[in-house]
C-alpha positions in Angstrom: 28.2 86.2 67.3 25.0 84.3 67.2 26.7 80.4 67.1 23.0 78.8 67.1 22.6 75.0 68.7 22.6 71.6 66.8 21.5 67.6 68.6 23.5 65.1 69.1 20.4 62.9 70.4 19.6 64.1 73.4 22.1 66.3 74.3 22.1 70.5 73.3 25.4 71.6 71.6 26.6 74.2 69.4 27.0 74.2 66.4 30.8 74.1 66.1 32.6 72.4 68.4 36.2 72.1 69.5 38.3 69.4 69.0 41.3 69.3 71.4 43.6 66.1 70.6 46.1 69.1 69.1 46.3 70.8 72.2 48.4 67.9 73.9 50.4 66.2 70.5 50.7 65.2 66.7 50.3 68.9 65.5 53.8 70.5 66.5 55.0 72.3 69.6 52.0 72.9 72.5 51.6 75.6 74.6 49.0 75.0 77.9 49.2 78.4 78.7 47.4 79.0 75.5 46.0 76.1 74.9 43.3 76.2 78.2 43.4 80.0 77.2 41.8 78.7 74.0 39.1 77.1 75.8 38.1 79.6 77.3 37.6 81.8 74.4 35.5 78.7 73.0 32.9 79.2 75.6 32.9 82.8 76.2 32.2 82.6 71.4 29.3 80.2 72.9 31.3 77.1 71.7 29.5 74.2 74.3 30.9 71.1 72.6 34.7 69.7 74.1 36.2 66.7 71.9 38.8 64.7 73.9 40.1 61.6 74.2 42.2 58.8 76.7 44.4 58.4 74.1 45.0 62.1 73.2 49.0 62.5 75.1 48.0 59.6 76.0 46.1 60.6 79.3 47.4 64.0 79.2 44.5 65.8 77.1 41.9 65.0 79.3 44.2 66.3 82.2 44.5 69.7 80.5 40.4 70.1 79.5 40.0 69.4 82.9 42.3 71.7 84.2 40.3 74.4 81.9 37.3 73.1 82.7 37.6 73.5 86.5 35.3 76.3 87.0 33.3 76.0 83.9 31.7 72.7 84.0 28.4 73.6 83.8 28.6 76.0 80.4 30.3 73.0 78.9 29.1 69.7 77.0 32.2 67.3 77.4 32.9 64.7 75.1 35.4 61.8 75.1 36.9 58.5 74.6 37.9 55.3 75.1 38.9 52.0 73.3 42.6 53.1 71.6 45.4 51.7 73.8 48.5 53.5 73.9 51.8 52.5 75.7 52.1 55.7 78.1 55.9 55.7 77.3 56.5 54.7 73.9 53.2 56.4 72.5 52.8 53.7 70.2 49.8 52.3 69.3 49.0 48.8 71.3 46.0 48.2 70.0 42.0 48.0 70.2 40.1 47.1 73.1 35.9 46.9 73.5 35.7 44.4 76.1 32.7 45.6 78.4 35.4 45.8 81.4 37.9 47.6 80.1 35.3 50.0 79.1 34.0 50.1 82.7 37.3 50.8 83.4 38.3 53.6 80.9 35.3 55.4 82.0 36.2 55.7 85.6 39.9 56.6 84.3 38.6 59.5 82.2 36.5 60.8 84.7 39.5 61.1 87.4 41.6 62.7 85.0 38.8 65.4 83.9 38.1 66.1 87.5 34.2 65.4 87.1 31.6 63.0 88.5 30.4 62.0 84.7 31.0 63.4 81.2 27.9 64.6 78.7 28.8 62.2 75.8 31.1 58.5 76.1 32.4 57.7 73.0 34.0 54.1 71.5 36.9 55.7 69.8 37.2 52.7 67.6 35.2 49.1 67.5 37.5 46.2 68.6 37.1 43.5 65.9 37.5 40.9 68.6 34.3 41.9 70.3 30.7 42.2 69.3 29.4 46.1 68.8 26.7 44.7 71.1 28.7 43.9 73.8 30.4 47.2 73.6 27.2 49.2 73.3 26.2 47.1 75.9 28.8 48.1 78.9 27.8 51.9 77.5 24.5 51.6 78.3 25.2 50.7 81.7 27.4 54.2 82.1 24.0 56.0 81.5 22.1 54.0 83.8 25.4 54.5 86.0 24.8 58.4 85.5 28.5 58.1 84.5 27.9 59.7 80.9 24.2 61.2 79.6 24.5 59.7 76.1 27.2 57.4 74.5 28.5 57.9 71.0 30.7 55.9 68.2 33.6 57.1 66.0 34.1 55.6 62.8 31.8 52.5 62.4 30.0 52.1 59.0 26.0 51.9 58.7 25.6 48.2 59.5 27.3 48.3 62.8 25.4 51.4 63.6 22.0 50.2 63.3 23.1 47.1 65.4 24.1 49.0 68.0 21.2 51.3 68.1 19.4 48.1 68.8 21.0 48.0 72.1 20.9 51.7 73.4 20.1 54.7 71.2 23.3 56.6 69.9 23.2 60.2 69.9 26.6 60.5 67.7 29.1 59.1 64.9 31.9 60.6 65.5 34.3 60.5 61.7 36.4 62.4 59.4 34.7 64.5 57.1 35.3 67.7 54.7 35.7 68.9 51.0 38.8 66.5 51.1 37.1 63.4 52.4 33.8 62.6 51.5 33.2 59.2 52.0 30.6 59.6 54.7 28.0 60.8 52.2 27.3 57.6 50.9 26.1 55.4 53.4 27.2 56.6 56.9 25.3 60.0 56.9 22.3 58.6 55.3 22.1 55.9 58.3 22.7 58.8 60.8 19.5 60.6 59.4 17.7 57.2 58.8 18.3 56.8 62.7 18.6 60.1 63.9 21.9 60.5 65.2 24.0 63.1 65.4 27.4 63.4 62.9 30.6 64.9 64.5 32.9 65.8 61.5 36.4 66.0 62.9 39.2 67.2 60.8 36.5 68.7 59.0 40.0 71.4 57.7 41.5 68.3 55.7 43.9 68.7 59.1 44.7 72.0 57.8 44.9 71.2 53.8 41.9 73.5 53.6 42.9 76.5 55.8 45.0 78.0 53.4 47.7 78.2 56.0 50.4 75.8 54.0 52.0 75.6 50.9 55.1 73.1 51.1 55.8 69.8 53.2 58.4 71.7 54.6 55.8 73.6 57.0 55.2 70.6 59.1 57.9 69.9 61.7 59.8 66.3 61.5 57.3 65.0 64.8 53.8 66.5 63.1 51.7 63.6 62.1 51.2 65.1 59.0 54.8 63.7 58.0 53.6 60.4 58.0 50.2 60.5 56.9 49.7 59.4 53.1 47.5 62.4 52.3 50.4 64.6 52.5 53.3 62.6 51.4 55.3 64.2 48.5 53.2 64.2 45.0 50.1 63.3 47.2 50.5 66.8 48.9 50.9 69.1 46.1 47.5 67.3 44.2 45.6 67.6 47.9 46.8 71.4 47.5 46.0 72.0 44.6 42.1 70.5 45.9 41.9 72.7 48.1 43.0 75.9 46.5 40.3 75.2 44.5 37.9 76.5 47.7 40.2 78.9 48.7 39.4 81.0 45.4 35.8 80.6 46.0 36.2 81.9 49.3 37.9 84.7 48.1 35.2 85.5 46.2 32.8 84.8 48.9 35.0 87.7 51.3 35.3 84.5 53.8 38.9 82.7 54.5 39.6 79.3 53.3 39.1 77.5 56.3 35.4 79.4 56.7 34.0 78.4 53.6 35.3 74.7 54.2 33.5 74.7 57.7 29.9 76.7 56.2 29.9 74.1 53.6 29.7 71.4 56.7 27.5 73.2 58.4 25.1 73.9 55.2 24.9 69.7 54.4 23.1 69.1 56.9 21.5 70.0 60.6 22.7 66.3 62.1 26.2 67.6 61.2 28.4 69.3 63.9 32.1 70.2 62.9 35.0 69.9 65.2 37.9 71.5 64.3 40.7 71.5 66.4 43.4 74.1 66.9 45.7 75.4 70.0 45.5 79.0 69.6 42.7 82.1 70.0 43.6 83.2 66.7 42.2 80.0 64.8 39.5 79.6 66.6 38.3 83.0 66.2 38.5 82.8 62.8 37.0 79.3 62.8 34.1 80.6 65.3 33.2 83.3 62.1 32.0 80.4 59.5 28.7 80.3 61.7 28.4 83.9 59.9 28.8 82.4 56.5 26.0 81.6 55.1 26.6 79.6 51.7 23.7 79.5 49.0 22.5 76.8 46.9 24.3 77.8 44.2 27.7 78.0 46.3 27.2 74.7 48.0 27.0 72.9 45.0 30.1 74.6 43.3 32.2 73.8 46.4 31.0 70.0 46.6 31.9 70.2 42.5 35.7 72.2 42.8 36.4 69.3 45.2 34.2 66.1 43.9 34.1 63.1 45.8 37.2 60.9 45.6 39.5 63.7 44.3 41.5 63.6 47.0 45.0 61.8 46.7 46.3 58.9 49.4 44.3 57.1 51.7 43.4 59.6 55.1 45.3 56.8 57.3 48.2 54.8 56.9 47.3 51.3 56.0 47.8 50.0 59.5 45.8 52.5 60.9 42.6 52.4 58.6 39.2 52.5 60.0 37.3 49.2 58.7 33.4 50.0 58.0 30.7 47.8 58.1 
């Protein structure tokens, strides 16, 4: 399989990637035994690009891609994150933290857990409100200069906040939610990407499995998923999303791809900037996954896909209210 090789500013990567967060929590039961068996399968496909987090466990994500990692580093491009704060016990959510210390900090953390002397891409999960992008940016840019991370990224920041921190150091990704489902991206935040030339990392780009084709009731989602709680997939807003998103599934049919291939090709045809991450925990998915690099969409299909699911058709807000990205 011929996976072919995206930029995420200075850095090489393929062009799928693998988003872990499921491997640890908020999807259902995990399996490590499978889980780091899936990684490995990711880079033997020639998947390069690793999505983790601090707060993906919390802590113990980064444990595991280490662990899987071990003997592997160098056919790997390791990405993660800092900038959430999760109590360790409770799991709730504390909070948002950007202070040029704590980020210092977090760095060091991550590193220890992953087992390696710096990561490929250092990512502000989310901007804390309370502190200036700059100053954020800012403690980044010492990481590179540090040799502690080779680039540095952002996850969900609108345009304004991008160009300011490209000011400081450049930013070789945006890291945000983006598929057939949610579209909001295409407005403003991918046009700044190409305006500055930064890479976009598209994670749930499988509406968190709305567009795989794998579910068909609420009642497919244990009582601990997060997808119980997320507005997207509360009861009425569900069956509309599903309906969406069977919408693609028929054109795939027709295309002789699966749902969730046609949803990734349709990514991976926007734009060359744009580098999907889906996430699973199993071989299986991300084998199938892996196979959209062999779908190759034309004009014609793009545009029907992009007009079965239009932007804005999607029911419910992707986050519950307290947990809503703010763009600027």
């Amino acid at each position: 399989m011929t996976m072919g090789h995206r930029r995420l500013g200075t850095l090489d990567v393929s062009a799928l990637g693998l988003g872990c967060m499921g491997m640890s929590e908020f999807y259902g039961p995990t399996d490590e035994t499978e889980a780091i068996a899936t990684i490995h399968r990711a880079i033997e496909l020639g998947i390069t690009l690793l999505d983790t987090a601090d707060v993906y466990g919390p802590f113990t994500n980064e444990e595991l891609v280490g662990r899987a990692i071990r003997d592997r580093r160098d056919r790997v491009i390791l990405a993660t994150k800092c900038g959430i704060i999760r109590d360790p016990v409770k799991r709730s959510m504390r909070g948002l933290n950007g202070r040029p210390e704590y980020i210092r900090e977090a760095c060091e953390a991550s590193l220890r857990r992953l087992g390696v002397d710096h990561v490929d891409l250092y990512q502000l999960h989310r901007m804390d409100p309370s502190v200036p992008i700059e100053e954020s940016v800012g403690a980044m840019a010492d990481l590179v200069r540090a040799g502690k991370t080779r680039a540095i990224g952002l996850s969900e920041v609108g345009p304004n906040t991008l160009r300011r921190a490209f000011a400081v150091h450049p930013i070789a990704s945006l890291q945000s939610e983006y598929s057939l489902l949610t579209r909001e991206v295409e407005a403003a935040v991918l046009p700044a990407c190409r305006e500055l030339g930064v890479g976009f990392l598209a994670y749930s780009p499988l509406g968190r499995g709305l567009l795989s084709g794998r579910f068909r009731s609420r009642d497919d989602f244990g009582p601990d998923d997060y997808r119980q709680f997320s507005p997207r997939f509360a009861e009425g807003a569900f069956e509309a999303n599903l309906d969406l998103a069977l919408r693609a599934a028929k054109i795939a049919e027709r295309k002789g791809c699966t749902p969730a291939q046609i949803a990734l090709a349709w990514l991976l045809a926007r734009g060359t900037e744009i580098v999907p991450i889906p996430g699973t925990k199993s071989r299986t998915r991300l084998e199938e996954n892996a196979g959209a690099a062999r779908v190759v969409l034309t004009p014609a299909e793009i545009t029907e896909l992009g007009e079965a699911i239009p932007p804005g058709a999607a029911v419910g807000m992707r986050y519950p209210a307290a947990m809503t990205p703010r763009w600027d």
